[in-house]
KEFI-585247 format. One record per atom (N, C-alpha, C): residue in one letter; z, y, x. Coordinates in steps of 0.1 Angstrom, whole numbers, plus 5000, padded with zeros to 4 digits. Each point is the difference from the previous one (the first is absolute). Last residue first. Layout:
aZYX...
//
This chain:
x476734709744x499449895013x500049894998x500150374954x500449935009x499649935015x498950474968x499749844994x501049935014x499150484995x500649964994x500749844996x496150275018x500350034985x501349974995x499049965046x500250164994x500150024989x499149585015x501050025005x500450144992x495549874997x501049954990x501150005005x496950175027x500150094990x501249924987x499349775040x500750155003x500350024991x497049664997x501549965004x500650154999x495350055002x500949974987x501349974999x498250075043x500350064993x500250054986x499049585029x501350095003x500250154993x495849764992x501349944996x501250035001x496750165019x499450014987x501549944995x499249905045x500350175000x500250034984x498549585011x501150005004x500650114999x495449954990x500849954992x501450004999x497050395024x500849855002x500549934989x496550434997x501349995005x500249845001x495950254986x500749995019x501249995001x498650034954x499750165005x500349935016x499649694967x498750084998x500150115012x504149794989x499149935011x498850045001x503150184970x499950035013x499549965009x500349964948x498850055003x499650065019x503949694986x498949954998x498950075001x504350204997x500149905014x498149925000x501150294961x499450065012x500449905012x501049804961x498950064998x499350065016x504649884992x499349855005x498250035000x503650364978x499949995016x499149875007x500350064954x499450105005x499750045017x502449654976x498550014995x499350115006x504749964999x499649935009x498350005003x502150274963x499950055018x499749895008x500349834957x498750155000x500250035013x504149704990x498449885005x498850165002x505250044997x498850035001x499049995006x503349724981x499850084992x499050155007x499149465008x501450175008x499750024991x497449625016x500849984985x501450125004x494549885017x501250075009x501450014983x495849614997x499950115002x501450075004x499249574977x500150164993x499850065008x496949625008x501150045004x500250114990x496649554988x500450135005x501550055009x497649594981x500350005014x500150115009x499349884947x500950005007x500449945015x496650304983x501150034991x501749925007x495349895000x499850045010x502150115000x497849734966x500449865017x500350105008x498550224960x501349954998x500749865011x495550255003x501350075001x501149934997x496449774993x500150005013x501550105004x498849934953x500249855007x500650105010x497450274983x501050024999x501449895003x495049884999x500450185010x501749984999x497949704973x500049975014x500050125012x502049864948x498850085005x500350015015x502349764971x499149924997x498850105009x505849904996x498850095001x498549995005x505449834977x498849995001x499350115004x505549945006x498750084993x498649955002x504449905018x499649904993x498750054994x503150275030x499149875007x499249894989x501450554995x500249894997x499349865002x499150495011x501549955005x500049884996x495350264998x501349954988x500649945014x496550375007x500049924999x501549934999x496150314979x501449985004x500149885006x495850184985x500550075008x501349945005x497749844960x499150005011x500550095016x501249944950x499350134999x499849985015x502049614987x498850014992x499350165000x504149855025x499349945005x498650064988x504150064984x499750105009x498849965011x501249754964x500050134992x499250085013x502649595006x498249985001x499550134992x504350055009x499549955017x498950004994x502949954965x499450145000x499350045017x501349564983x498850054989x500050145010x503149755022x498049975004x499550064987x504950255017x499249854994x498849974999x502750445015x499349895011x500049864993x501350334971x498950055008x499349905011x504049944981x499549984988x498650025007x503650115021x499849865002x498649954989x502050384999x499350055008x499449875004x503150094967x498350015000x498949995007x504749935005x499949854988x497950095000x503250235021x499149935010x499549894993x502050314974x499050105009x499849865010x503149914972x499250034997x498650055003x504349925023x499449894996x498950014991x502450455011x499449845010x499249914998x502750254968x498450074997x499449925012x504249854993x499649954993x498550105001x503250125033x499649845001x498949964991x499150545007x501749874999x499549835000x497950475030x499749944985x501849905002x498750325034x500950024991x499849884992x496850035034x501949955006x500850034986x494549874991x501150155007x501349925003x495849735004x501049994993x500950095000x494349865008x501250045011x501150054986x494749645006x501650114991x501149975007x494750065021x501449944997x500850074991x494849965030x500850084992x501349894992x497749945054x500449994988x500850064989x496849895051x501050124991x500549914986x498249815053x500150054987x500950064995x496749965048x501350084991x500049934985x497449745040x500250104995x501250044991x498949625038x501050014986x500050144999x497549655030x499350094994x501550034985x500249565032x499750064986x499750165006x500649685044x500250034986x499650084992x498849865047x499949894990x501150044989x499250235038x501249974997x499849904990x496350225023x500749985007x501349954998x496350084965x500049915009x501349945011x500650224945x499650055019x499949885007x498149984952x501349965002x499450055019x497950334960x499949845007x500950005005x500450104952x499850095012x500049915009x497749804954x501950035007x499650125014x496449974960x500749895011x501050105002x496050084961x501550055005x500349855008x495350214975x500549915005x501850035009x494750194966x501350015005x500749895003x495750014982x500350005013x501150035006x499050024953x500349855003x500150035017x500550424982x500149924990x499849865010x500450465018x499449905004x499549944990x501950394984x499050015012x499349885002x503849964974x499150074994x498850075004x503549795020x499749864991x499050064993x502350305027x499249925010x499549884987x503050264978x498950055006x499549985010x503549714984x499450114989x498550025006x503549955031x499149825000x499150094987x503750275020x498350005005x499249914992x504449975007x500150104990x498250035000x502449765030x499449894988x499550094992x499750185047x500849964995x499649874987x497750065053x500150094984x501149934992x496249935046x501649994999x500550144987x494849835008x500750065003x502049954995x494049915014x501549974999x500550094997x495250025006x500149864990x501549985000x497050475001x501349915009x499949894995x497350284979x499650045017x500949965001x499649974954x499149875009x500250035017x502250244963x498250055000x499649905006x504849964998x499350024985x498649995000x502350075043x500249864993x499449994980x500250405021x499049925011x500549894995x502750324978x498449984994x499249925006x504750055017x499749904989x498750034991x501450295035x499849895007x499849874990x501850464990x498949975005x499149885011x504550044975x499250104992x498449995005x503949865028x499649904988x498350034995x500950245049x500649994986x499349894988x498949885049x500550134996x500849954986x496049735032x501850055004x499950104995x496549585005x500250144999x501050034989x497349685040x501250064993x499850084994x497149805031x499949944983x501249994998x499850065044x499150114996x499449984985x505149985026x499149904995x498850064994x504250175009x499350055013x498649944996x503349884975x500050134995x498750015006x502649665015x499049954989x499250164993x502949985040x498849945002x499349974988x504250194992x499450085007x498749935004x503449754978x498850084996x499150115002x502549715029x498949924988x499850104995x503050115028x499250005002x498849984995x504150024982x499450105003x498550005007x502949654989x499550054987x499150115004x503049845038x498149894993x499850064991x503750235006x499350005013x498849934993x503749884979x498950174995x499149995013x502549645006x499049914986x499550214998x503149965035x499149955010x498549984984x503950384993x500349855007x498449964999x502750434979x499650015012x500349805005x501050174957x499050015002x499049965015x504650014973x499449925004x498749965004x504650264975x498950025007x499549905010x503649924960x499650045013x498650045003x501949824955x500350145005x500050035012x499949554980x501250065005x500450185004x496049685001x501049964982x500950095000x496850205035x500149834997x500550004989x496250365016x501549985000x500149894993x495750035014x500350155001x501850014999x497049585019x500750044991x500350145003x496749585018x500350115003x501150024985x496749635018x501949925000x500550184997x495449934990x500349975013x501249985005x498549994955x499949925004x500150005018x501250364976x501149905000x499049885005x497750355002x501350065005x500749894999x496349974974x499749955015x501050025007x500450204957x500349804997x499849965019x499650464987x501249985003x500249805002x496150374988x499649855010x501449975003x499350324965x498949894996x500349925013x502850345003x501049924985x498949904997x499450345034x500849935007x500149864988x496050364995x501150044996x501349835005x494150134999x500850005010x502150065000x495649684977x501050094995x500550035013x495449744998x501849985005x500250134998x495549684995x500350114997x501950035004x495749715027x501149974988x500550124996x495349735015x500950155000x501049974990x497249615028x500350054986x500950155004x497749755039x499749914984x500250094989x500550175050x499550024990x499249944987x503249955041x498549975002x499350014986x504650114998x499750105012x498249945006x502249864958x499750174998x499250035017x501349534993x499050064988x499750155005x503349785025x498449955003x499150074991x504450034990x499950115012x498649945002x502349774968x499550104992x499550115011x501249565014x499150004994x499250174994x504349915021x499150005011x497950004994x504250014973x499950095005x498949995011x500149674964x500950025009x499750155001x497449834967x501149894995x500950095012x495550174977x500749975016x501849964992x495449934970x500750125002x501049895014x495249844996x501449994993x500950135005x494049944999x501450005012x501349964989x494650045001x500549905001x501450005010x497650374978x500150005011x499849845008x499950114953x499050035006x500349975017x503249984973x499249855000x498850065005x502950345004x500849885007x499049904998x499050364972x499650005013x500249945010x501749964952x498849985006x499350035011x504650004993x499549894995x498549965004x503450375014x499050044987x499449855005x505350125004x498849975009x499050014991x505950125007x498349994993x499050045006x505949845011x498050055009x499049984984x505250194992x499849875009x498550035004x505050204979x498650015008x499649865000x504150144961x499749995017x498350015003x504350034956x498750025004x500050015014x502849814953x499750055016x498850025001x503649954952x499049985009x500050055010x504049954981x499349944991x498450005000x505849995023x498349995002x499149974990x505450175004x498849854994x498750085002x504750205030x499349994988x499249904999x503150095033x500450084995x498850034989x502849655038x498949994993x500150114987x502449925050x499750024988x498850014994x500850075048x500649864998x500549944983x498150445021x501749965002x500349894998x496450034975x499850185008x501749945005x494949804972x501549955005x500150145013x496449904965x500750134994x501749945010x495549785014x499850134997x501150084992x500149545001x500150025016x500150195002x498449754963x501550024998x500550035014x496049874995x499950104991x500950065002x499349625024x499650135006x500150094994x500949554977x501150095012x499450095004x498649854958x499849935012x500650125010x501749834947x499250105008x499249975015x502949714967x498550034995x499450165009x504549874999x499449885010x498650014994x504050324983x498750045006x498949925011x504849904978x498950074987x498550075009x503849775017x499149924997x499150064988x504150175023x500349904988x498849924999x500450325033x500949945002x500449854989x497250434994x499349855009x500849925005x501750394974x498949894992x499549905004x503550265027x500849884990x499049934991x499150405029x499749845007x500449904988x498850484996x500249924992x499649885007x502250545003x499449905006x499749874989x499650574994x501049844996x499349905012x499150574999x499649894997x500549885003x500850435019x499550084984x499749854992x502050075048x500249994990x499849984983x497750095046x500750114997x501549994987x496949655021x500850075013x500950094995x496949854970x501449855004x499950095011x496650214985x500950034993x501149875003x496549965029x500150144998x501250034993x498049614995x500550025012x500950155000x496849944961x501449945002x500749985015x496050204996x500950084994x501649924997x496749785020x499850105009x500950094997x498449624968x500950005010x500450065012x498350204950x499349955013x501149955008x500850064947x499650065013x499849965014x501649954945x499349895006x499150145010x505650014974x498750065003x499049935010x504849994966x498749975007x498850064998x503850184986x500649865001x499249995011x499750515000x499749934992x501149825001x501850425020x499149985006x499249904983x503450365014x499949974987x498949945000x502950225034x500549834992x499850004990x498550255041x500450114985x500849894991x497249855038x501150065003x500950084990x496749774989x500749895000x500950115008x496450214983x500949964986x500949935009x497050145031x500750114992x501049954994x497049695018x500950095006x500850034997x496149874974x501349964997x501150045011x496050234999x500950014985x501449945004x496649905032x500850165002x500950024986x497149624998x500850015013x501050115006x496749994968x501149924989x500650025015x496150175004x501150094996x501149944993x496949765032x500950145005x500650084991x497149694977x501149955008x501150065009x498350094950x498949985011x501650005013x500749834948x499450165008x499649955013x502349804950x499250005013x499450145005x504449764962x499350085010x499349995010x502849714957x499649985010x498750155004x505049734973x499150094999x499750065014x501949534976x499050105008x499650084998x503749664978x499050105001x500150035008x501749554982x499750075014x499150064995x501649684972x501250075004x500050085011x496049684980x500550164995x501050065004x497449665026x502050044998x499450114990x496049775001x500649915004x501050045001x497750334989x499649884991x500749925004x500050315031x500650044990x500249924989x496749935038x501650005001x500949994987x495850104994x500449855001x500950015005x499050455004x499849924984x500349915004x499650175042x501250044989x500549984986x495649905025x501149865003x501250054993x496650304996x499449884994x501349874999x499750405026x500850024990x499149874987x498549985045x501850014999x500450064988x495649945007x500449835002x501550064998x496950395005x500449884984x500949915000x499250225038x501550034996x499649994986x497349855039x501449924996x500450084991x496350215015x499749874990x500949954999x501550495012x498949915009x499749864984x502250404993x498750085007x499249875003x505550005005x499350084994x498250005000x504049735024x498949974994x499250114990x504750025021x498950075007x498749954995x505050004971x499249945006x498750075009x505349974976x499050095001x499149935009x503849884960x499550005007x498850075005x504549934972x499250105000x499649945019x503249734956x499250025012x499250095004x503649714967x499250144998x499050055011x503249514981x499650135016x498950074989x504049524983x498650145000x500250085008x501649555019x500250124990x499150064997x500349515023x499950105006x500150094986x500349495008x501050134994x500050135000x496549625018x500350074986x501450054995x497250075041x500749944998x500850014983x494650135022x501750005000x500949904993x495649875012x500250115004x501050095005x498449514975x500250095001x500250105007x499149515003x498950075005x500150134994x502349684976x500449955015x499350095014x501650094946x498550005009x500949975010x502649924960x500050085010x499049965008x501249834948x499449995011x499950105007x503450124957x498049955003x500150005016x504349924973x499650065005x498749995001x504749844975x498949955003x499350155008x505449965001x498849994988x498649985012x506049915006x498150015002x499350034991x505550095005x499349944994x498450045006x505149955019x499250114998x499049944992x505749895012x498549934998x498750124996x505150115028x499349954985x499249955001x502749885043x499550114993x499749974983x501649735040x500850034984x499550144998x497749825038x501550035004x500750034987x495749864996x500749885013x501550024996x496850134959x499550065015x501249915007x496849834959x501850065004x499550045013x496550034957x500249935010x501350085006x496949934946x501250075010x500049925013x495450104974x501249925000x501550015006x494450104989x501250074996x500949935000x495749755022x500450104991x501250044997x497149965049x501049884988x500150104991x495750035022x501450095003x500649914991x495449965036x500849944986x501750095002x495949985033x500450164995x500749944983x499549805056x500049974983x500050114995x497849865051x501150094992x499949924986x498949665037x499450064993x501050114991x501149735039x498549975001x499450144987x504249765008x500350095012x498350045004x503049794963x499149915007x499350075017x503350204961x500649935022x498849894997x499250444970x500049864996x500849925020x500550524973x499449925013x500749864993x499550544981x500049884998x499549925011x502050534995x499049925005x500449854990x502050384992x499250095007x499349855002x502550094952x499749875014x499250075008x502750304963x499149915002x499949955012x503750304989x500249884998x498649905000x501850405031x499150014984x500049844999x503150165035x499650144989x499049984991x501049645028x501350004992x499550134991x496249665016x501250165003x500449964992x497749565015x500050114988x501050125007x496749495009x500950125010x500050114989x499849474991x499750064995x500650135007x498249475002x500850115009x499550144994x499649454980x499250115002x501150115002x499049455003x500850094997x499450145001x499249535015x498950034987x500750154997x502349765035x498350025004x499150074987x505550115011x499049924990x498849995005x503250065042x499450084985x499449924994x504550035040x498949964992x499650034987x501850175052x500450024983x498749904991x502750215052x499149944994x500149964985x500250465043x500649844990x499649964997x500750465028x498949875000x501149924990x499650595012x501149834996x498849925002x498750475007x500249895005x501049915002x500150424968x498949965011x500549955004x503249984958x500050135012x498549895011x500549964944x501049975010x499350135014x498749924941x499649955016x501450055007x500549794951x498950135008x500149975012x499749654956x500350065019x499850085000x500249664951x499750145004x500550055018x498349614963x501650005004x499150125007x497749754970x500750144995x500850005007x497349685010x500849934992x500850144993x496250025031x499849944990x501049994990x501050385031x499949845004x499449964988x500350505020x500349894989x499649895001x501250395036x498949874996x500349974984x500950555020x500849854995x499049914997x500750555019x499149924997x500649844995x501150615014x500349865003x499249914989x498250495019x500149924984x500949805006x498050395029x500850054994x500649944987x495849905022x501049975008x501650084998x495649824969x500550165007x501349925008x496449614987x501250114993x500050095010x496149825014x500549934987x501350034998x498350125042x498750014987x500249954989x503450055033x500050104992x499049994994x502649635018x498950035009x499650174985x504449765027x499550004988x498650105001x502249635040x499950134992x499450034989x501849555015x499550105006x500250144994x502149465001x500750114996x498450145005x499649455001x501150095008x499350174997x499949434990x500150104996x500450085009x498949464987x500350065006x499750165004x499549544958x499950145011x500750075005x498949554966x501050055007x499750065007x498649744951x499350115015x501350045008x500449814959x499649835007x499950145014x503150134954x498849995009x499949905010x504550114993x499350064991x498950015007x504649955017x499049875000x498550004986x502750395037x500449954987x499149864999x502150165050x498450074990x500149874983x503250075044x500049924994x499050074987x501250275041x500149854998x499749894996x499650564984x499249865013x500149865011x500150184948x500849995009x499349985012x499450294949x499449855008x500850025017x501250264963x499749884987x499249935018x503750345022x498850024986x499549844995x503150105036x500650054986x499450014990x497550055047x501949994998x500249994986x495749965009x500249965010x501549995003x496650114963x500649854999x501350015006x496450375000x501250034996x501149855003x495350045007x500749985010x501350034994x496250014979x500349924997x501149935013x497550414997x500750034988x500849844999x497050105037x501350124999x501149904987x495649815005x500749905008x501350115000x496750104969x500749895001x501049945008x497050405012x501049984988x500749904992x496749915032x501250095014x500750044984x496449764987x500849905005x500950115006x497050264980x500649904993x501049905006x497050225027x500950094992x501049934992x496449775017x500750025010x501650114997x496249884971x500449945001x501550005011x496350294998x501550064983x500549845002x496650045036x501250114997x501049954990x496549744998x500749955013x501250144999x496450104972x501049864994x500949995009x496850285017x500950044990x501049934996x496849865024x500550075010x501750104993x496949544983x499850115006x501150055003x498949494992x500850114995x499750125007
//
């Protein structure tokens, strides 16, 4: 049974077990003495109602095989109650009379059978409400099917690029699937959706949803401008993600948007010169320092803090913790510092701007370089078969991962929207992180998909996505750009005779000054 099943199953039984607690004083089952109805006898206890399957605003009732009717009772009662084995548990709202779930108590397989139109008694001498028939509820839907019509004005940074067929491509199938959900959807270029939306959300006329860089959503959950949504992963709607993704939009111990692709660094290597050489791309650091410094292979290196941050952490270093402290100045920056100062120093280095340091690895005069995914395209178009991608090497001296930065673009949820445009807007967003539209994003060869179940058959992009998840988010502030800025020059300091220790202490400063925490 997959990972999915196992969910909605688990759902299922915690709504069964609320609604069929009613028994417990006064209601159709006792906990003493449990009715003599059915061979099955279980023991029960009361949880919470799980929101991916009715609105939490909507009281709820079992119907019993027999038409006898429960609503639920108060969190954590326990009792015991016997069930039809062959019987079928029917979870219904009171506000809409069709069946939100069907559950068979073999306790193995959902049912999506609906008894037909018939009258059933409620406990406490209520009227009798009548059933009607219904169509099968996707056990592997999205939203929740009570959810309302929504209208929706979304803005998105994909402008320009190959994802942003794939996203108004998905807006249609979406749509096909709830017609009761319009989209209306805006692309533009990223700094200017970023500054746009600012504007609108302080003005409170921000869009529903908008799919913007987790950098910006940090940024905007400090300021307000953006919904939390632990309650989605709370429910088990996002156990198809892989945690590093989701690691990237957490700010205060909240979860403030859905990840729908990432992008991180890792080592490309030119294939061909490596077998020429008779070498393997360097697995440790100690490895990748023999190459450059006795001159096996030239490696190319972005000289900007954000391409070798992964060595920063693989040396135990951190620019600020979970918590909003400054934490720069300790024993793992120091090492980082050093290393790369000796690697720089390295006489088959070569250190500068992106811009120009990525034609030497193109032209054949580097056989490495540390580069984003966003690259893979046009290195795949240079190299073609000689292109090759491994993990960043794992640091010798600490025997751990190499956990470069990832990023991830995300749907972020304005603070204003309403319950019912809510559920809609994350019913899409959920929609987005599913394997068709993951293998959508994987096929223009650049993205790399959030979604652990996604096949990916091409061996570059394989690697990023291993490399993805042993990444770090990186400094999680809302002013992650200044941190960036200041961790920059602490780094271009050791070039200038200054002390790792001295280098350090003074980023420390400058982020004190900015403002940021001890």
């Amino acid at each position: 049974m997959n990972r999915r099943n196992r969910s909605f199953l688990l759902i299922v039984r915690v709504l069964i077990v609320i609604s069929l607690a009613l028994a417990v004083c006064g209601g159709l089952v006792s906990c003493k003495e449990p009715p003599e109805w059915g061979e099955n006898v279980i023991t029960l206890i009361v949880g919470e109602l799980n929101g991916s399957v009715a609105h939490r605003s909507e009281p709820y009732v079992i119907v019993m095989p027999d038409g006898r009717q429960m609503p639920a009772p108060a969190v954590g009662t326990e009792f015991t109650v016997a069930v039809d084995t062959t019987g079928t548990f029917v979870v219904q709202a009171h506000a809409a009379p069709e069946p939100i779930i069907v559950y068979e108590p073999d306790g193995v397989t959902p049912s999506f059978k609906v008894p037909q139109e018939k009258e059933v008694t409620t406990p406490a001498g209520g009227e009798p409400s009548p059933m009607r028939e219904i169509e099968p509820i996707d056990p592997h839907s999205t939203i929740k099917p009570a959810a309302p019509e929504a209208e929706l004005e979304m803005w998105h940074s994909w402008a320009g690029e190959p994802e942003e067929e794939i996203l108004w491509a998905a807006v249609e199938q979406f749509h096909e699937r709830y017609p009761q959900i319009e989209i209306r959807m805006e692309g533009m270029e990223r700094d200017a959706l970023r500054e746009k939306y600012a504007v609108s959300a302080a003005a409170g006329v921000a869009p529903d949803l908008v799919l913007a860089s987790s950098d910006a959503a940090i940024e905007w959950a400090a300021q307000g401008f953006i919904q939390p949504l632990d309650d989605v992963e709370e429910e088990g709607r996002l156990a198809d993600v892989y945690p590093a993704a989701l690691d990237t939009l957490r700010y205060e111990g909240r979860l403030w948007g859905i990840p729908i692709r990432a992008s991180t660094v890792a080592l490309y290597y030119n294939r061909e010169l490596f077998d020429e050489w008779g070498l393997e791309p360097p697995s440790t650091t100690d490895e990748l320092r023999a190459m450059v410094q006795e001159g096996y292979a030239t490696l190319a290196l972005p000289n900007h803090i954000y391409y070798t941050y992964g060595f920063l952490e693989g040396y135990g270093g951190q620019l600020v913790d979970e918590g909003g402290n400054v934490v720069v100045e300790s024993e793992g920056t120091y090492a980082y510092l050093n290393f790369i100062r000796d690697l720089v120093w390295s006489r088959n280095v070569r250190y500068g701007p992106a811009g120009e340091v990525q034609p030497l690895f193109q032209d054949y005069e580097a056989a490495m370089i540390i580069d984003g995914v966003w690259m893979l395209p046009a290195y795949r178009e240079s190299l073609g078969e000689a292109l090759g991608v491994a993990l960043l090497p794992r640091v010798a001296e600490t025997g751990r991962y190499s956990a470069p930065v990832l990023s991830t673009d995300a749907c972020l949820i304005s603070a204003a929207v309403s319950d019912a445009d809510r559920e809609a807007a994350v019913a899409f967003a959920l929609f987005l992180t599913g394997e068709d539209f993951q293998a959508m994003l994987v096929e223009t060869g650049n993205a790399i998909p959030i979604n652990m179940g996604v096949r990916i058959d091409d061996a570059a992009l394989f690697m990023f996505f291993k490399q993805a998840n042993l990444a770090s988010p990186g400094p999680l502030h809302p002013e992650r750009s200044a941190i960036w800025e200041i961790a920059q020059r602490m780094q271009e300091r050791v070039f200038e005779e200054w002390s790792p220790e001295e280098a350090a202490k003074n980023a420390a400063a400058e982020m004190h000054e900015a403002g940021m925490r001890r």
